[in-house]
mmCIF file of the N, C-alpha and C atoms, coordinates in Angstrom:
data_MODEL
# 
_entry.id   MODEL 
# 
loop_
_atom_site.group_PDB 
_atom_site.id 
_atom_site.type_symbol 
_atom_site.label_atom_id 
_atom_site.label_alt_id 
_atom_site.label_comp_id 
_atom_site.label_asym_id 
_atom_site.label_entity_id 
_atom_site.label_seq_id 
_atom_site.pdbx_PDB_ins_code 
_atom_site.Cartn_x 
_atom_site.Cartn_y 
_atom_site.Cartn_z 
_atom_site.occupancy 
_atom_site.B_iso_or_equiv 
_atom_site.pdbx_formal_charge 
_atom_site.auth_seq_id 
_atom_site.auth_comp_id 
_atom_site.auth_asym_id 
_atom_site.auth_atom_id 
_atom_site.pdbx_PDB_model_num 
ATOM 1   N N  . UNK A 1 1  ? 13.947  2.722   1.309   1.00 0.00 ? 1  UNK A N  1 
ATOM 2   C CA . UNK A 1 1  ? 12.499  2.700   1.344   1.00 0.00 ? 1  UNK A CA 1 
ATOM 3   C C  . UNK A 1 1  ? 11.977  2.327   -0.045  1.00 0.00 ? 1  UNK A C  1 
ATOM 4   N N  . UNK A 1 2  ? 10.622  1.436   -0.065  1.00 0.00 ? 2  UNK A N  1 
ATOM 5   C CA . UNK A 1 2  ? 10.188  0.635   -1.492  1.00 0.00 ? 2  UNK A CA 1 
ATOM 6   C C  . UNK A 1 2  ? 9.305   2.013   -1.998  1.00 0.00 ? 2  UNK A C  1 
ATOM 7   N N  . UNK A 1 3  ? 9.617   2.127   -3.249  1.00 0.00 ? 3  UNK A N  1 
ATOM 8   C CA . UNK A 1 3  ? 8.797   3.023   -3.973  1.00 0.00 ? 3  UNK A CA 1 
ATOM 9   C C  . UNK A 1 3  ? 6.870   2.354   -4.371  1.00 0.00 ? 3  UNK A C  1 
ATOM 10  N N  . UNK A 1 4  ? 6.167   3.658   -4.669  1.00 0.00 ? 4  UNK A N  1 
ATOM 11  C CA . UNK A 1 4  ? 5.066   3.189   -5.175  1.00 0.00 ? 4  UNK A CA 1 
ATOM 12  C C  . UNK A 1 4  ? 5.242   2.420   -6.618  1.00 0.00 ? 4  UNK A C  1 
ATOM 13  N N  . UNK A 1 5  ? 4.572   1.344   -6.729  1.00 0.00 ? 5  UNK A N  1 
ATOM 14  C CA . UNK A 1 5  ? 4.366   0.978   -8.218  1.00 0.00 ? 5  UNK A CA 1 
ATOM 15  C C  . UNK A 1 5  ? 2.812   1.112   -8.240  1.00 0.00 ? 5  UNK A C  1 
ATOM 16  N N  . UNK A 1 6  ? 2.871   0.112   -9.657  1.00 0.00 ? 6  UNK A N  1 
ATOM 17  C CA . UNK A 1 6  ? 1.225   0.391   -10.238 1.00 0.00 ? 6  UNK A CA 1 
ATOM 18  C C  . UNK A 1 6  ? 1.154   -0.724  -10.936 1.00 0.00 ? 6  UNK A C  1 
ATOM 19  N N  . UNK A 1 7  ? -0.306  -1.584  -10.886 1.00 0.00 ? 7  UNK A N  1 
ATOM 20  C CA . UNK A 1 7  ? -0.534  -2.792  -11.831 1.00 0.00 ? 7  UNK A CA 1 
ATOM 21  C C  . UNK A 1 7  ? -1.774  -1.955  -12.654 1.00 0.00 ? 7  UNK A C  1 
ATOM 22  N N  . UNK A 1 8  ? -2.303  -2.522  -13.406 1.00 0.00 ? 8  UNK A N  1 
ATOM 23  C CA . UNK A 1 8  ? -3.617  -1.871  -13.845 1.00 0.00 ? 8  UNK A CA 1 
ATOM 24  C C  . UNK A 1 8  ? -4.980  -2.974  -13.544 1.00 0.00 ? 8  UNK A C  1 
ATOM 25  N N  . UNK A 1 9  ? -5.971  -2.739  -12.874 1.00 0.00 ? 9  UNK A N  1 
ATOM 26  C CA . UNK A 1 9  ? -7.176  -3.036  -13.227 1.00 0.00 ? 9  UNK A CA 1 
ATOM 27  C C  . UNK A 1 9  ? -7.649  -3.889  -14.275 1.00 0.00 ? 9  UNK A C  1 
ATOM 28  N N  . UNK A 1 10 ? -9.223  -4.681  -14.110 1.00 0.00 ? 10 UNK A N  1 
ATOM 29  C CA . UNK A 1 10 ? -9.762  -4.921  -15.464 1.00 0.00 ? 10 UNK A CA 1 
ATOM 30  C C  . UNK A 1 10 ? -10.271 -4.026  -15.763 1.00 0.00 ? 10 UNK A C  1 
ATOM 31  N N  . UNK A 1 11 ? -10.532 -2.789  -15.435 1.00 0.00 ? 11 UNK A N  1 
ATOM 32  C CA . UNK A 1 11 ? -10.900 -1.155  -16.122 1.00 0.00 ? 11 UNK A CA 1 
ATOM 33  C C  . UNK A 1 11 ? -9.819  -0.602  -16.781 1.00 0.00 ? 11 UNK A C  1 
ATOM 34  N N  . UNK A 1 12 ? -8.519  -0.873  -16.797 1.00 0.00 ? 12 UNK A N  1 
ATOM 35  C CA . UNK A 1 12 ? -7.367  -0.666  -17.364 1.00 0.00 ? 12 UNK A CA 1 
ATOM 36  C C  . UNK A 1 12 ? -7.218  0.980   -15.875 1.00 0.00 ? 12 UNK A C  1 
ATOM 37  N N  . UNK A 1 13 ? -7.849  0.748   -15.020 1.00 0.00 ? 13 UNK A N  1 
ATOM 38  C CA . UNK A 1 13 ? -7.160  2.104   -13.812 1.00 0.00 ? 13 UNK A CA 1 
ATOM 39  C C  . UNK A 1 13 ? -5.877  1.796   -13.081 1.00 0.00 ? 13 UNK A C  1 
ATOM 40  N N  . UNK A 1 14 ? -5.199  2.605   -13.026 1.00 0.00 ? 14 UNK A N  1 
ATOM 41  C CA . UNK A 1 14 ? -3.541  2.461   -12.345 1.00 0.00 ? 14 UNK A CA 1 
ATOM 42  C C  . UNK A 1 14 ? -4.123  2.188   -10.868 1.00 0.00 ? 14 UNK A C  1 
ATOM 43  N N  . UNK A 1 15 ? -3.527  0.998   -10.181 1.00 0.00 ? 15 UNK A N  1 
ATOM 44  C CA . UNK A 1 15 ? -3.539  1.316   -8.533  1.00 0.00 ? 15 UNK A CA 1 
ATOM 45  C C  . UNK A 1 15 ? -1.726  1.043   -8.508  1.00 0.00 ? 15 UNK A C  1 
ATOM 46  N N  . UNK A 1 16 ? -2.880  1.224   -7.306  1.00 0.00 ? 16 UNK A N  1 
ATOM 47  C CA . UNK A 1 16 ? -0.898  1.972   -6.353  1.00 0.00 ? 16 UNK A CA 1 
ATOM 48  C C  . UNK A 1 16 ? -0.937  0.721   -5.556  1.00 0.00 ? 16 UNK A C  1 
ATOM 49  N N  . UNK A 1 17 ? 0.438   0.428   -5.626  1.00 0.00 ? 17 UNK A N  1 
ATOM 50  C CA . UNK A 1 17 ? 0.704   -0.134  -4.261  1.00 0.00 ? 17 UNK A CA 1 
ATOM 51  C C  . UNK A 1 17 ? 2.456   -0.147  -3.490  1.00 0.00 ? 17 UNK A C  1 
ATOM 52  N N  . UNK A 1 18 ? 2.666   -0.327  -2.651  1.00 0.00 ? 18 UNK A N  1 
ATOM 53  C CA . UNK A 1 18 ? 4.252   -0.745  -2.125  1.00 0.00 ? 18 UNK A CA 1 
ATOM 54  C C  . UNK A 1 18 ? 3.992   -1.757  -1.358  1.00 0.00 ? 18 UNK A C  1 
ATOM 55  N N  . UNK A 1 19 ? 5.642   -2.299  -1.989  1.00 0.00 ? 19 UNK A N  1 
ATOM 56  C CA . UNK A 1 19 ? 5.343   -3.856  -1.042  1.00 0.00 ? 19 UNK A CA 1 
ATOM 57  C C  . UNK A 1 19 ? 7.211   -3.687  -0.841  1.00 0.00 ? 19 UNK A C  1 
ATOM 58  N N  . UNK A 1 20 ? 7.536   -3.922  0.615   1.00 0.00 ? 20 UNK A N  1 
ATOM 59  C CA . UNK A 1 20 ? 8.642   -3.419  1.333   1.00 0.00 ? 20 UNK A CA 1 
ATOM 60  C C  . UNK A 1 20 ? 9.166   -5.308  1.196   1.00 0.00 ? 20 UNK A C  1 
ATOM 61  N N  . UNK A 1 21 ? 10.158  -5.715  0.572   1.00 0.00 ? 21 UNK A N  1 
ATOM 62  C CA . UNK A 1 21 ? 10.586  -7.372  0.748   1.00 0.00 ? 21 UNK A CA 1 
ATOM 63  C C  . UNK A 1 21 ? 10.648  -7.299  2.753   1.00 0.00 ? 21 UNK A C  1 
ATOM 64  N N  . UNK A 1 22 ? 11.027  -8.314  3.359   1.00 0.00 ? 22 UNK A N  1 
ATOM 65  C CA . UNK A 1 22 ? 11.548  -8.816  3.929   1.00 0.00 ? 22 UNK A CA 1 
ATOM 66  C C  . UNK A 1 22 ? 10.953  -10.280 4.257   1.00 0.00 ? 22 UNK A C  1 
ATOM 67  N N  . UNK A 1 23 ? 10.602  -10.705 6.236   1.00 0.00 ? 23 UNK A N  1 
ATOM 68  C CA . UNK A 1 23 ? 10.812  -11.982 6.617   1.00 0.00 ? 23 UNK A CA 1 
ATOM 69  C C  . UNK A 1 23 ? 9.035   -12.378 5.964   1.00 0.00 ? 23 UNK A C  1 
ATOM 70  N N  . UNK A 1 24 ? 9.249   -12.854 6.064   1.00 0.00 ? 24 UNK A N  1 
ATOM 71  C CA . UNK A 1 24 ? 6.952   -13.957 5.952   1.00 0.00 ? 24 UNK A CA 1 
ATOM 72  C C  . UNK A 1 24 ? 6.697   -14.387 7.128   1.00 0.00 ? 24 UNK A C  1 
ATOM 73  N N  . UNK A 1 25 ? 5.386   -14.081 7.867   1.00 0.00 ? 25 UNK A N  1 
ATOM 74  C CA . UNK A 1 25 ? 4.643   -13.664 6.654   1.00 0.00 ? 25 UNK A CA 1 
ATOM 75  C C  . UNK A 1 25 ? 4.369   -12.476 6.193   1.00 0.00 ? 25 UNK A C  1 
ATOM 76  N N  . UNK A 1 26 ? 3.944   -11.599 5.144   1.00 0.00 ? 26 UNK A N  1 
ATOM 77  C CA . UNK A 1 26 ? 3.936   -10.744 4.673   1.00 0.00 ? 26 UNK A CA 1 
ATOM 78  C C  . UNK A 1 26 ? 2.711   -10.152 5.529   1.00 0.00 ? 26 UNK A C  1 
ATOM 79  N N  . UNK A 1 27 ? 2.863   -8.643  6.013   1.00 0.00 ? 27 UNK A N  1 
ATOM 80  C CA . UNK A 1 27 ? 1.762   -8.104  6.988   1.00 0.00 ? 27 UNK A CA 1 
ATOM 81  C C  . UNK A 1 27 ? 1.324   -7.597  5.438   1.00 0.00 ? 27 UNK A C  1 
ATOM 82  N N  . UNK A 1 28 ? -0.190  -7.302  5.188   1.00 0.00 ? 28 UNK A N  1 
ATOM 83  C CA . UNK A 1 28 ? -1.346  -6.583  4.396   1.00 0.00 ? 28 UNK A CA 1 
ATOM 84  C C  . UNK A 1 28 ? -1.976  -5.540  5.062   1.00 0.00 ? 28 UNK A C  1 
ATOM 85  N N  . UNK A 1 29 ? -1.652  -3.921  4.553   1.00 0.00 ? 29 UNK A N  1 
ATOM 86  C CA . UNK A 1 29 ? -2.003  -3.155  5.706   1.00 0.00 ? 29 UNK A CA 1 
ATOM 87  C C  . UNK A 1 29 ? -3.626  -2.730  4.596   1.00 0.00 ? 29 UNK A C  1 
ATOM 88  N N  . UNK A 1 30 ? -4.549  -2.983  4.784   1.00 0.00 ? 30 UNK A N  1 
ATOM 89  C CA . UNK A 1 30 ? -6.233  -2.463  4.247   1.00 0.00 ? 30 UNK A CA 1 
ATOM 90  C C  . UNK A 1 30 ? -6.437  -1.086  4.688   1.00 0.00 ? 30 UNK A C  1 
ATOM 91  N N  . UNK A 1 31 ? -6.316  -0.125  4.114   1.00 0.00 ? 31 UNK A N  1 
ATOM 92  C CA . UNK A 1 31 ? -6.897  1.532   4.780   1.00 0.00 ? 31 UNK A CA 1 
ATOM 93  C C  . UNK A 1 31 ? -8.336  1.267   5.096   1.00 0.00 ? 31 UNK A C  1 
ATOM 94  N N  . UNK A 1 32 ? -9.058  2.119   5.784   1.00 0.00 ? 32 UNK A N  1 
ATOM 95  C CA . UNK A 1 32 ? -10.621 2.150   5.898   1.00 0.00 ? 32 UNK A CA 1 
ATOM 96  C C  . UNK A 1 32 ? -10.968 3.285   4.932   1.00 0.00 ? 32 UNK A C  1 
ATOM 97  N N  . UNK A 1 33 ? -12.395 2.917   4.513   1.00 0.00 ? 33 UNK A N  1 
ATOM 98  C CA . UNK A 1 33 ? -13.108 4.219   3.711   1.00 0.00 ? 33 UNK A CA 1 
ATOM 99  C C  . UNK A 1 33 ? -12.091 5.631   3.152   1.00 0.00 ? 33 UNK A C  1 
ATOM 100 N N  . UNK A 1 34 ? -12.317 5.659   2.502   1.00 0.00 ? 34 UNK A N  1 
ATOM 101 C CA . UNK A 1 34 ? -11.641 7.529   2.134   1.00 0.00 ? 34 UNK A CA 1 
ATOM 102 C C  . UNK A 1 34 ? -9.854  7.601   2.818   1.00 0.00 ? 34 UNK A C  1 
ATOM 103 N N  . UNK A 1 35 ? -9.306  6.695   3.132   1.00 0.00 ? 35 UNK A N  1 
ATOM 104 C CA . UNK A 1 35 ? -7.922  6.803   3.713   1.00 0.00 ? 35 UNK A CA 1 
ATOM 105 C C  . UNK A 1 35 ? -7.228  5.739   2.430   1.00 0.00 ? 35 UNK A C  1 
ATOM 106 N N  . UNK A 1 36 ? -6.176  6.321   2.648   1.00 0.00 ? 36 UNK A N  1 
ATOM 107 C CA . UNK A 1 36 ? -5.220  5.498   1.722   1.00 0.00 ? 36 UNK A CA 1 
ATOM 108 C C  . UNK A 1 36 ? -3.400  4.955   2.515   1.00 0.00 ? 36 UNK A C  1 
ATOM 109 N N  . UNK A 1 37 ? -2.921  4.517   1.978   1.00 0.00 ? 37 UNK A N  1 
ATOM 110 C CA . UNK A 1 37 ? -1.707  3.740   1.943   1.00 0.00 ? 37 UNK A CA 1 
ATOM 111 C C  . UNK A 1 37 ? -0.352  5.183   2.907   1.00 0.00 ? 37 UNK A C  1 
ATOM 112 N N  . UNK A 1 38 ? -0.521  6.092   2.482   1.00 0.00 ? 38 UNK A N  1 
ATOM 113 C CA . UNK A 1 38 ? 0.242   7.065   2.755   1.00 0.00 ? 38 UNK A CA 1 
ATOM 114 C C  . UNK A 1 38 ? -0.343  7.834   4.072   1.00 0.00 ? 38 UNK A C  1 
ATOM 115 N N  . UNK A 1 39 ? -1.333  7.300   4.908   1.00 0.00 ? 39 UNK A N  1 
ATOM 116 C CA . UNK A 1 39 ? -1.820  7.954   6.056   1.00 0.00 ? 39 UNK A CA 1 
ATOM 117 C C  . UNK A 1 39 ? -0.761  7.432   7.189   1.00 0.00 ? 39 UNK A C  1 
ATOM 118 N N  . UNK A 1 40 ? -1.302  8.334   8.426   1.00 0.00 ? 40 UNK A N  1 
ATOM 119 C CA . UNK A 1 40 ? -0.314  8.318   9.604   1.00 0.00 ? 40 UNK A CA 1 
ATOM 120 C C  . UNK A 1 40 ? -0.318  6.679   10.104  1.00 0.00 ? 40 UNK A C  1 
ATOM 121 N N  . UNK A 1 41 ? -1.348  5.845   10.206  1.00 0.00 ? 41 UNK A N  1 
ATOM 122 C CA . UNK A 1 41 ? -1.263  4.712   10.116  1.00 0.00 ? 41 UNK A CA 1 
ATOM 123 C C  . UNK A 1 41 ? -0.725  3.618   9.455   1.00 0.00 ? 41 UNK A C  1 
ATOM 124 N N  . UNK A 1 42 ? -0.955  3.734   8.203   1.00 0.00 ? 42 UNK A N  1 
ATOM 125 C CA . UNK A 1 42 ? -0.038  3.138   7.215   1.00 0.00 ? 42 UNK A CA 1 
ATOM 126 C C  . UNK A 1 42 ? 1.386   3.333   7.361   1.00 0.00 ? 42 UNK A C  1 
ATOM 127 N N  . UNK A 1 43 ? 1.570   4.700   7.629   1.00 0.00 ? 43 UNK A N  1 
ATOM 128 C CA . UNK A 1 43 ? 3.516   5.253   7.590   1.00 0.00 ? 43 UNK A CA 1 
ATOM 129 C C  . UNK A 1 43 ? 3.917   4.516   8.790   1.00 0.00 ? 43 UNK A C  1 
ATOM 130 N N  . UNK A 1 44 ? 3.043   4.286   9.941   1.00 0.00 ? 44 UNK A N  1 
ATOM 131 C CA . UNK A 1 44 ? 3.826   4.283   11.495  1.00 0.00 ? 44 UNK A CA 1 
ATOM 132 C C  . UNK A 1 44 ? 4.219   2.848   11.151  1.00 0.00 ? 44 UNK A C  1 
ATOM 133 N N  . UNK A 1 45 ? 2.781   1.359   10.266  1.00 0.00 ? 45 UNK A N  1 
ATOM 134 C CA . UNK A 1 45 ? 3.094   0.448   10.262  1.00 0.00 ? 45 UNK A CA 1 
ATOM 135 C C  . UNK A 1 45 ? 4.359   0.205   9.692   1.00 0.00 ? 45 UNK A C  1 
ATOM 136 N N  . UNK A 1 46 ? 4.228   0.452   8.503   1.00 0.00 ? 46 UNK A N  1 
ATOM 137 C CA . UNK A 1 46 ? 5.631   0.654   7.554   1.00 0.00 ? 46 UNK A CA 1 
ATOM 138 C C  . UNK A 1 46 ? 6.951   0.866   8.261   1.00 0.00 ? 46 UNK A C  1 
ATOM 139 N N  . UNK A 1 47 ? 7.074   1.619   8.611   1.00 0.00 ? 47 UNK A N  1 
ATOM 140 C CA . UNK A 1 47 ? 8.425   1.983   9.497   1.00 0.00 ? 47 UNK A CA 1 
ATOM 141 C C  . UNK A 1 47 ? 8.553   0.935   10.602  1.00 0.00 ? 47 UNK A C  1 
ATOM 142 N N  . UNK A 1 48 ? 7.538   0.453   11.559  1.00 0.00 ? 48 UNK A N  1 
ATOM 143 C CA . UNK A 1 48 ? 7.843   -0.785  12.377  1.00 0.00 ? 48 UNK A CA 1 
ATOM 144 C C  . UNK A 1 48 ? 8.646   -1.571  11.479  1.00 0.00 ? 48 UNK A C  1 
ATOM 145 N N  . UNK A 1 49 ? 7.116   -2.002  10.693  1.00 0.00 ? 49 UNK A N  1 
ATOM 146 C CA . UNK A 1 49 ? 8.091   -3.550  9.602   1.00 0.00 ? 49 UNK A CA 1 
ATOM 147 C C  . UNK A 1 49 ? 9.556   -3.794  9.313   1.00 0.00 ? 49 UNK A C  1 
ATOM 148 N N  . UNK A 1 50 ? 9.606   -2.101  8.631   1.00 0.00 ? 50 UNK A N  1 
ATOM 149 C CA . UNK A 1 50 ? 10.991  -2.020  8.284   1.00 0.00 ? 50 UNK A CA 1 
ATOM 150 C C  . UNK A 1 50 ? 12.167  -2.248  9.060   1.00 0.00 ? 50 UNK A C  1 
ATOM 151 N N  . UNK A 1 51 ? 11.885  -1.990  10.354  1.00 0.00 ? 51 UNK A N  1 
ATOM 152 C CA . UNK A 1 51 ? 13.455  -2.045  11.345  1.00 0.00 ? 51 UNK A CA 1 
ATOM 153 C C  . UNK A 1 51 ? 12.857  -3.413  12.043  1.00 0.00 ? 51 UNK A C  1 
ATOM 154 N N  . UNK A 1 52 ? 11.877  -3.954  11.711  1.00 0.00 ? 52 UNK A N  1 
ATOM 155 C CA . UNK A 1 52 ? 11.566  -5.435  12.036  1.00 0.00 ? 52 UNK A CA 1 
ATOM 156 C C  . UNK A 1 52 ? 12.213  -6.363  11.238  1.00 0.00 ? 52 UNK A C  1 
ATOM 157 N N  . UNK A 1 53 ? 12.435  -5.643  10.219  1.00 0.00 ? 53 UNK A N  1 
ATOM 158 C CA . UNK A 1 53 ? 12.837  -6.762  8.526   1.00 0.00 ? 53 UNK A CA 1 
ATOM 159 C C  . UNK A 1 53 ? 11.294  -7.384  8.417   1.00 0.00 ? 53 UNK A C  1 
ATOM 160 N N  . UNK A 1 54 ? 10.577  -7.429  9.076   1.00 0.00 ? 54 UNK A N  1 
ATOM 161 C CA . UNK A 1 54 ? 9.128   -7.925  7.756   1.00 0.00 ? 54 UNK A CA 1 
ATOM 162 C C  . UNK A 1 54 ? 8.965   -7.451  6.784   1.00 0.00 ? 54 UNK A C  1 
ATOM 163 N N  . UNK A 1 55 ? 7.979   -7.844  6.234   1.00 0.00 ? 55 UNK A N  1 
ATOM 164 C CA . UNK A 1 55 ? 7.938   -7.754  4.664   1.00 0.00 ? 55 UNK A CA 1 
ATOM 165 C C  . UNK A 1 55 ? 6.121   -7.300  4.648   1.00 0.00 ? 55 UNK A C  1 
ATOM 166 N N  . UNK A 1 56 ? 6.308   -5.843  4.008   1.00 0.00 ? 56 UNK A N  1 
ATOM 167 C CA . UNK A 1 56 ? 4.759   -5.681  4.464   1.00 0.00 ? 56 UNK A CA 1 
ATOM 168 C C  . UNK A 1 56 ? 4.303   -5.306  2.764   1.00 0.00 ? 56 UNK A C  1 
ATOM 169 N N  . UNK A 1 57 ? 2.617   -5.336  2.510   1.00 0.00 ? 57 UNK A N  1 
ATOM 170 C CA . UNK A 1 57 ? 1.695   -4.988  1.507   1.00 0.00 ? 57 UNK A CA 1 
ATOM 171 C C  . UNK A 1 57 ? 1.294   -3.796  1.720   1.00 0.00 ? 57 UNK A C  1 
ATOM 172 N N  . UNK A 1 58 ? 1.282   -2.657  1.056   1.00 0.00 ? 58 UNK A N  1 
ATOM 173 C CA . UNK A 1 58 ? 0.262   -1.691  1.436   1.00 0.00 ? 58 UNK A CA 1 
ATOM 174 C C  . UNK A 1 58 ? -0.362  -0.975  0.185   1.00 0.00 ? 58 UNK A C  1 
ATOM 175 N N  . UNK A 1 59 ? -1.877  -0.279  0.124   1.00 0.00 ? 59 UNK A N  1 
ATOM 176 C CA . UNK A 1 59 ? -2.054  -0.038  -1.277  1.00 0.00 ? 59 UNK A CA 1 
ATOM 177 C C  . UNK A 1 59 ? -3.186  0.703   -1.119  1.00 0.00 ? 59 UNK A C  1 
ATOM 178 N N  . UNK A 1 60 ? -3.629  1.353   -2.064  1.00 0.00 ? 60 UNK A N  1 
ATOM 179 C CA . UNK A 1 60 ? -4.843  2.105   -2.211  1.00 0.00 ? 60 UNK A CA 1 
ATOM 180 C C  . UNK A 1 60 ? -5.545  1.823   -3.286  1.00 0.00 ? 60 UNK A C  1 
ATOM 181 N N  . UNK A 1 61 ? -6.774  1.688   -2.454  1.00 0.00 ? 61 UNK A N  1 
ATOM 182 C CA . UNK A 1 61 ? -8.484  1.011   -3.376  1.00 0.00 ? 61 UNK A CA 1 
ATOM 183 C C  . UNK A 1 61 ? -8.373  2.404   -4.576  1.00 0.00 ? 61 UNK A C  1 
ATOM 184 N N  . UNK A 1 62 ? -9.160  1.629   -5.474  1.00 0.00 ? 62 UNK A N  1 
ATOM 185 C CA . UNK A 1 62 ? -9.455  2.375   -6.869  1.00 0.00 ? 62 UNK A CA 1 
ATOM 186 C C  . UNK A 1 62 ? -10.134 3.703   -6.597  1.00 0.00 ? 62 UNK A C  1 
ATOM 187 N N  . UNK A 1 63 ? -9.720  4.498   -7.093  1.00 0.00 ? 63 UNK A N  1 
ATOM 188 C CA . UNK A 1 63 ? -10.016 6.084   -6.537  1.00 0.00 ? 63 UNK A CA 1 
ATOM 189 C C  . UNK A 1 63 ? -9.373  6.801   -5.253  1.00 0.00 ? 63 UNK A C  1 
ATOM 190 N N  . UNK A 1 64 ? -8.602  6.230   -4.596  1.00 0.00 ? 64 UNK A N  1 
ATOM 191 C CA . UNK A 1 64 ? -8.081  6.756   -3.383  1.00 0.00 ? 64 UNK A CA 1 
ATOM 192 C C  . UNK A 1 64 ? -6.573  6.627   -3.312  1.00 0.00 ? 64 UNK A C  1 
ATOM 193 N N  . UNK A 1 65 ? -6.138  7.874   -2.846  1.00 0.00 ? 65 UNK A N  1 
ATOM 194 C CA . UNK A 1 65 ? -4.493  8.003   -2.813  1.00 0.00 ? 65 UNK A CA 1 
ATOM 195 C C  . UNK A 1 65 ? -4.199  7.553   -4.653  1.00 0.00 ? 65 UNK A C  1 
ATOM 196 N N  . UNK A 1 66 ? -2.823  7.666   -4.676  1.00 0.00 ? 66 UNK A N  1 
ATOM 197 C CA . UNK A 1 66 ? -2.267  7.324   -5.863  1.00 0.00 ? 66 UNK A CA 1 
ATOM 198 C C  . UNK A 1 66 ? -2.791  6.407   -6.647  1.00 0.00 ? 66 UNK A C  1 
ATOM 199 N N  . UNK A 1 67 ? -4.351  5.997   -6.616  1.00 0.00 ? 67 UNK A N  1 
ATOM 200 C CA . UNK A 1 67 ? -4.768  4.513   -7.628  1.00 0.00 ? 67 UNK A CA 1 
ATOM 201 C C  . UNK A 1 67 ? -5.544  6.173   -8.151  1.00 0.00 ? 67 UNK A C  1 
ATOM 202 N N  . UNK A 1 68 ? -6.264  5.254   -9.327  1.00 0.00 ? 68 UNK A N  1 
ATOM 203 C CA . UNK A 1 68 ? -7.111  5.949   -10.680 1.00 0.00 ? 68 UNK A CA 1 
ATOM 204 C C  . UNK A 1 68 ? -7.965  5.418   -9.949  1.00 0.00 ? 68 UNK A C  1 
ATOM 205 N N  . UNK A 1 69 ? -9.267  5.923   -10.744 1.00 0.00 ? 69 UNK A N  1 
ATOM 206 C CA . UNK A 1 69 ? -10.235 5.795   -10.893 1.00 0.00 ? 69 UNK A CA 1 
ATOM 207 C C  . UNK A 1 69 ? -11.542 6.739   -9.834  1.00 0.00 ? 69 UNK A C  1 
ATOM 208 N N  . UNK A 1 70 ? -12.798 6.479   -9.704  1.00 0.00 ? 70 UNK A N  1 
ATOM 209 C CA . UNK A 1 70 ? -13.778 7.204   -8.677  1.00 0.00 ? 70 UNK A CA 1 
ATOM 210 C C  . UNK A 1 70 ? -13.989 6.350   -7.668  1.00 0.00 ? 70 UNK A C  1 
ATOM 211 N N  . UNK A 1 71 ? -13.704 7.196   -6.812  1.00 0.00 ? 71 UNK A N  1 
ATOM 212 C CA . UNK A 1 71 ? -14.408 6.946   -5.001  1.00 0.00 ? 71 UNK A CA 1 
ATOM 213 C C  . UNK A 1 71 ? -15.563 6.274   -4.971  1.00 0.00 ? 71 UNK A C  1 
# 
């Protein structure tokens, strides 16, 4: 399983993201409002991908789940 990393912002704020390699195209999973990367949705996609071999994006907006910054 791909660990969280972190790029920084032009605010210099840590976001989070995991990106799992496999086939392309790469699925982009977007949380809604106040949800992040690590919800029951995000996990169920993730785990498909994975025994799919796709290659998925997943991440949390600035202030939510593992990124910096305010909501």
């Amino acid at each position: 399983m791909a660990k969280t990393e972190f790029i920084l912002n032009a605010a210099e704020q840590k976001l989070a993201y995991v990106f799992e390699p496999g086939r392309a195209p790469c699925v982009v999973f977007l949380s809604g409002y106040r949800s992040d990367m690590s919800g029951t949705k995000a996990q169920y996609l993730a785990d498909f991908c994975r025994t799919q071999g796709q290659a998925m994006l997943r991440l949390d907006y600035s202030g939510h789940g593992a990124s910096g910054g305010r909501t």
